[in-house]
C-alpha positions as CSV (number, residue, x, y, z in Angstrom):
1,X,-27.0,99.5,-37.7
2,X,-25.0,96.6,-36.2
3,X,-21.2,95.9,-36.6
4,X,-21.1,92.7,-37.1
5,X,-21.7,91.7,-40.0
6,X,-22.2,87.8,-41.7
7,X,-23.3,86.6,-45.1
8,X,-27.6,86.6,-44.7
9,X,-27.9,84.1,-47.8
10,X,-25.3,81.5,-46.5
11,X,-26.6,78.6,-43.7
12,X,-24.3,77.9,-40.6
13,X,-24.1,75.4,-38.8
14,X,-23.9,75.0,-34.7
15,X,-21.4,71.7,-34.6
16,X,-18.2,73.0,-35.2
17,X,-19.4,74.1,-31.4
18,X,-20.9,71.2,-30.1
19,X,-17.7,69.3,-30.8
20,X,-15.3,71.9,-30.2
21,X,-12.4,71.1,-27.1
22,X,-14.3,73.8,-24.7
23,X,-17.1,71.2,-24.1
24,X,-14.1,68.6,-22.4
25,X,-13.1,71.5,-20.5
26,X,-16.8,72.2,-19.4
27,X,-17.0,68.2,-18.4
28,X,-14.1,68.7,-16.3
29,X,-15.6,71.8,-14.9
30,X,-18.6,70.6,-14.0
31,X,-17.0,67.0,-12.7
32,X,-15.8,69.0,-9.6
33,X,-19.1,70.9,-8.0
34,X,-17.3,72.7,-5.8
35,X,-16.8,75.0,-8.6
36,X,-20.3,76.5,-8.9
37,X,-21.4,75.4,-5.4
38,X,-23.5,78.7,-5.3
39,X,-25.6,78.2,-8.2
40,X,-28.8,77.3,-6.3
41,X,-29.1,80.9,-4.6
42,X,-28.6,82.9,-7.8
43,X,-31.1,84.7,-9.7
44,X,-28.9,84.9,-12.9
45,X,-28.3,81.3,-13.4
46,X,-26.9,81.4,-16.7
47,X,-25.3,84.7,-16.0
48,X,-23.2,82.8,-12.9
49,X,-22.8,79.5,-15.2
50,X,-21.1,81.3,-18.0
51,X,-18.9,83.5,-15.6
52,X,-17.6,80.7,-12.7
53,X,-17.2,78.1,-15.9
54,X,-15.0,80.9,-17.9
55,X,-13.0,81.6,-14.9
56,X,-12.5,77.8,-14.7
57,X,-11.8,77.6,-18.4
58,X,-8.7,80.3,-18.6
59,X,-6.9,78.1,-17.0
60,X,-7.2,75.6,-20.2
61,X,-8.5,78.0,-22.9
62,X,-7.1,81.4,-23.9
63,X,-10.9,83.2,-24.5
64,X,-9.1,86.6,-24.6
65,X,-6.8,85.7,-27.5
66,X,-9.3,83.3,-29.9
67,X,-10.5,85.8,-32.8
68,X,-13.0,83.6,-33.5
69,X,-16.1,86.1,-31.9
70,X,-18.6,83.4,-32.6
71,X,-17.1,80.9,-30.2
72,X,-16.7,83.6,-28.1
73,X,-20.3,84.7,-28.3
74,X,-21.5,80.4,-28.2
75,X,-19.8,80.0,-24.9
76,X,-20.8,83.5,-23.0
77,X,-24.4,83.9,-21.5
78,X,-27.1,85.3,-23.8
79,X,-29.3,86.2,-21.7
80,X,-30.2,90.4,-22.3
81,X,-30.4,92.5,-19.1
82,X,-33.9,94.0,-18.6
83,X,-34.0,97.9,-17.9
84,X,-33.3,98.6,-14.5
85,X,-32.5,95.1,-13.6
86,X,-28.7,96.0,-12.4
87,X,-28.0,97.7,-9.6
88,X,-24.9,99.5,-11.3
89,X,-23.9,102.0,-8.6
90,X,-25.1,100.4,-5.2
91,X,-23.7,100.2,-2.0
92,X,-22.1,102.6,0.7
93,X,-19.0,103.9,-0.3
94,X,-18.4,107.4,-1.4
95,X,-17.9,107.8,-4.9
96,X,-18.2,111.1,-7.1
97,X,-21.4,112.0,-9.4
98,X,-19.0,112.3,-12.0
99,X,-17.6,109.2,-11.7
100,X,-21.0,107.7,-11.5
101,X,-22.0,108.6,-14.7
102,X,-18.7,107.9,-16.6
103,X,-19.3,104.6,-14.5
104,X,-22.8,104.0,-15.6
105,X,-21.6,105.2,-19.3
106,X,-19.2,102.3,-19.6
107,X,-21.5,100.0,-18.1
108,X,-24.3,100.6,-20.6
109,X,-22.0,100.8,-23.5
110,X,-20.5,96.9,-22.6
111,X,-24.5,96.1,-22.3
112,X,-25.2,97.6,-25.7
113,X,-22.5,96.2,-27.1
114,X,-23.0,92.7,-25.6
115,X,-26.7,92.7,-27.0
116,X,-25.6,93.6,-30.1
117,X,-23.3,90.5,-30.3
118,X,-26.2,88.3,-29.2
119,X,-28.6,89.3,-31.9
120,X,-25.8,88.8,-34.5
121,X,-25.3,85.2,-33.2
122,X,-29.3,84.5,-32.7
123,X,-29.5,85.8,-36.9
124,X,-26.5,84.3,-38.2
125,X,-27.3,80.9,-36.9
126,X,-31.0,81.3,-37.0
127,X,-31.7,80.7,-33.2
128,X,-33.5,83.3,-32.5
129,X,-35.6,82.2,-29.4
130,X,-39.0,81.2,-29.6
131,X,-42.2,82.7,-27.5
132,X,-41.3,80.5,-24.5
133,X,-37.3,81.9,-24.2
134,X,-35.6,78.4,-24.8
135,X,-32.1,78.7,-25.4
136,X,-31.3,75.8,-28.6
137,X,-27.1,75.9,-27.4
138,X,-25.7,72.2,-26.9
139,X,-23.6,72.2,-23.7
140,X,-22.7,68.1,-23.3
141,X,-25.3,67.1,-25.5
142,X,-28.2,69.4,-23.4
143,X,-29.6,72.8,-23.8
144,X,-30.0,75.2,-20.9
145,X,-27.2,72.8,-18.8
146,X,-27.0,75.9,-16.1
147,X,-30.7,75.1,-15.1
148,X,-29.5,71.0,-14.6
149,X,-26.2,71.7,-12.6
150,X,-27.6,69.0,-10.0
151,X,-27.7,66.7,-12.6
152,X,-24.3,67.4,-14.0
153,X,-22.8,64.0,-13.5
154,X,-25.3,62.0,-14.7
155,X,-25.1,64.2,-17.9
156,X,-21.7,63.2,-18.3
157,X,-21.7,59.8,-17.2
158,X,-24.5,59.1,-20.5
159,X,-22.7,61.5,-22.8
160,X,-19.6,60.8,-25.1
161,X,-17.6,63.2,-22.1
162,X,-17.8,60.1,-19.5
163,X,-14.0,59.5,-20.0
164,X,-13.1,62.5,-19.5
165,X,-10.8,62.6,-16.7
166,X,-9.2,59.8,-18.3
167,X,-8.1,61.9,-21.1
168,X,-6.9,64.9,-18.4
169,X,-4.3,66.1,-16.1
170,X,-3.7,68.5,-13.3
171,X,-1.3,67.5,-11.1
172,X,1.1,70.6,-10.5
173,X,3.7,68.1,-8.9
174,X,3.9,65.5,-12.1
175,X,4.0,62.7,-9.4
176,X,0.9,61.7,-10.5
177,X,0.7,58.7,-13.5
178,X,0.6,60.6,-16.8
179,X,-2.9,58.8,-18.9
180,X,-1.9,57.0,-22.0
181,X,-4.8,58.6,-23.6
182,X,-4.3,62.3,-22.4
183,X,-5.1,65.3,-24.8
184,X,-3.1,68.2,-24.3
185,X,-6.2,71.2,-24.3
186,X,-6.5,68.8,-21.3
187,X,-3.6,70.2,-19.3
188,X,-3.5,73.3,-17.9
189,X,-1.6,76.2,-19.7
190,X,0.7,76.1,-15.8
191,X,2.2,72.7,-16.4
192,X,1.2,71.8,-20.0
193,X,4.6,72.1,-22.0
194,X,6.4,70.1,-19.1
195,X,3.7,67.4,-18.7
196,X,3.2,66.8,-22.5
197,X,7.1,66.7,-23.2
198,X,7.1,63.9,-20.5
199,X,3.7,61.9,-22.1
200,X,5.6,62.4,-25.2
201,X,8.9,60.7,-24.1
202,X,7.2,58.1,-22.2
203,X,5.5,56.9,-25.8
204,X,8.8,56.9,-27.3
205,X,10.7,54.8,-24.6
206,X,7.9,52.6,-24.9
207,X,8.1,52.3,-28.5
208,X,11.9,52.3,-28.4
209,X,11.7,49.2,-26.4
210,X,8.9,47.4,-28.0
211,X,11.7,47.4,-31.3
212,X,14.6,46.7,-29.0
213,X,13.4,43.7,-27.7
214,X,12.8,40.4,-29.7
215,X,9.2,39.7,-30.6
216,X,8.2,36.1,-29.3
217,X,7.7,34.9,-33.0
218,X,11.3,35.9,-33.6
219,X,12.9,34.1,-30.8
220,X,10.6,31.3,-31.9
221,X,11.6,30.8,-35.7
222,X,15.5,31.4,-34.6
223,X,15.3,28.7,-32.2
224,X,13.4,26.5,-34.8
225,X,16.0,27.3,-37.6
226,X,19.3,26.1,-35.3
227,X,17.3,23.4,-34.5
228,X,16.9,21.8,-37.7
229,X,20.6,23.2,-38.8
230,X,21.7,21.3,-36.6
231,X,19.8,18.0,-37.0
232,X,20.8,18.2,-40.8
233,X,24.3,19.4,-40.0
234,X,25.8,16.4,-37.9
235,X,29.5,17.6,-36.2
236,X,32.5,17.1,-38.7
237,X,35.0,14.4,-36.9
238,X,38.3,15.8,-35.2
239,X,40.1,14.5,-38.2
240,X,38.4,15.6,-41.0
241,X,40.6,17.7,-43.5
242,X,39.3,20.5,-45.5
243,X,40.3,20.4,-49.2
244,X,40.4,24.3,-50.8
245,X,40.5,24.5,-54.3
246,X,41.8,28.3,-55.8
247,X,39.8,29.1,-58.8
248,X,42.2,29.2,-61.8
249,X,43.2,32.8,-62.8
250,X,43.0,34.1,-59.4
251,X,45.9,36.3,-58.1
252,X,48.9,35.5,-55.1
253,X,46.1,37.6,-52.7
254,X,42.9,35.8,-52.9
């Protein structure tokens, strides 16, 4: 029996993950190609997606600390390792039978485990796959995005992600001109406190000076006003004498 458990009569729904703040941190991923340049000589495709993008990722996104295990489980690669598939203990160094099979114990366990998790997801959300293996995930608004990598920036440039950089920052000096519309899951954990702080007080000064300085309406009705006061108002003669009457009543200060 599995260990995950979820309610079977309730429906769930997929967007909270097609619209959640890992997919702009995918764009920027796959924005630099550099990143996954070995993805055409891989066997495991999604396998090598899921691993070089979460490398990528950490710097942005704690995975390790989310309890949310279905997010977790959304952005990991589903695809099950066939039986003898890995090649758990190969190469040439010396290593202890023993150590082999507490090795291979481990291994097996995390595999067991991981497939476990997988089927969970696939119920809970009703995605089992189909006869022909199609994974239904949304990554950028496309599913199976780790067989398209060479079309990664056109996948971008279409979706609602093409702005992306705009909305990011990485510079590790802060020389760089700080975005009016940058997102802070857009910095990376490294610099984020000290470049947000910075975006934050550069929004204020702005505003602070917006208020501080005299709007063009402003100077425009004040002008108009002395204008006409003094059209209406002609200047009192050097001789003219001003005649103060005390109200009756009032006392010896007023």
């Amino acid at each position: 029996m599995s260990k995950y458990y979820y309610d079977k009569h309730a429906t769930y729904s997929l967007a909270p993950f097609h619209n959640h703040e890992l997919q702009d941190i995918m764009a920027l991923f796959l924005l630099n190609p550099a990143l996954y340049s070995d993805y055409k000589t891989t066997r495991d495709k999604q396998g090598y997606f899921f691993s070089t993008f979460r490398s990528f990722a950490d710097n942005y996104y704690h995975f390790s600390e989310t309890k949310d295990l279905d997010l977790r489980i959304y952005f990991m690669s589903q695809a099950k390792e066939r039986a003898g598939e890995a090649n758990i203990c190969g190469g040439s160094g010396r290593i202890s039978n023993a150590a082999k099979k507490e090795f291979k114990s481990k291994y097996h366990g995390a595999e067991t485990n991981r497939a476990e998790m997988i089927d969970y997801f696939q119920a809970k959300y009703r995605v089992a796959k189909d006869p022909s293996n199609r994974d239904v995930r949304l990554f950028l608004g496309v599913t199976e995005i780790w067989n398209k990598l060479d079309q990664a920036a056109e996948i971008i440039a279409s979706s609602r992600w093409a702005d992306v950089l705009s909305r990011s920052y990485s510079d590790e000096t802060c020389t760089n001109p700080i975005p009016n519309g940058l997102e802070k899951h857009l910095i990376p954990h490294a610099i984020r406190n000290r470049v947000w702080q910075k975006h934050l007080n550069s929004k204020r000064t702005c505003v602070n000076s917006y208020f501080a300085k005299p709007r063009k309406d402003e100077e425009d009705e004040e002008e108009y006003a002395f204008s006409n006061e003094s059209k209406s108002s002609p200047p009192l003669p050097a001789t003219a004498k001003f005649l103060v009457t005390i109200p009756s009543g009032a006392d010896d200060d007023w």
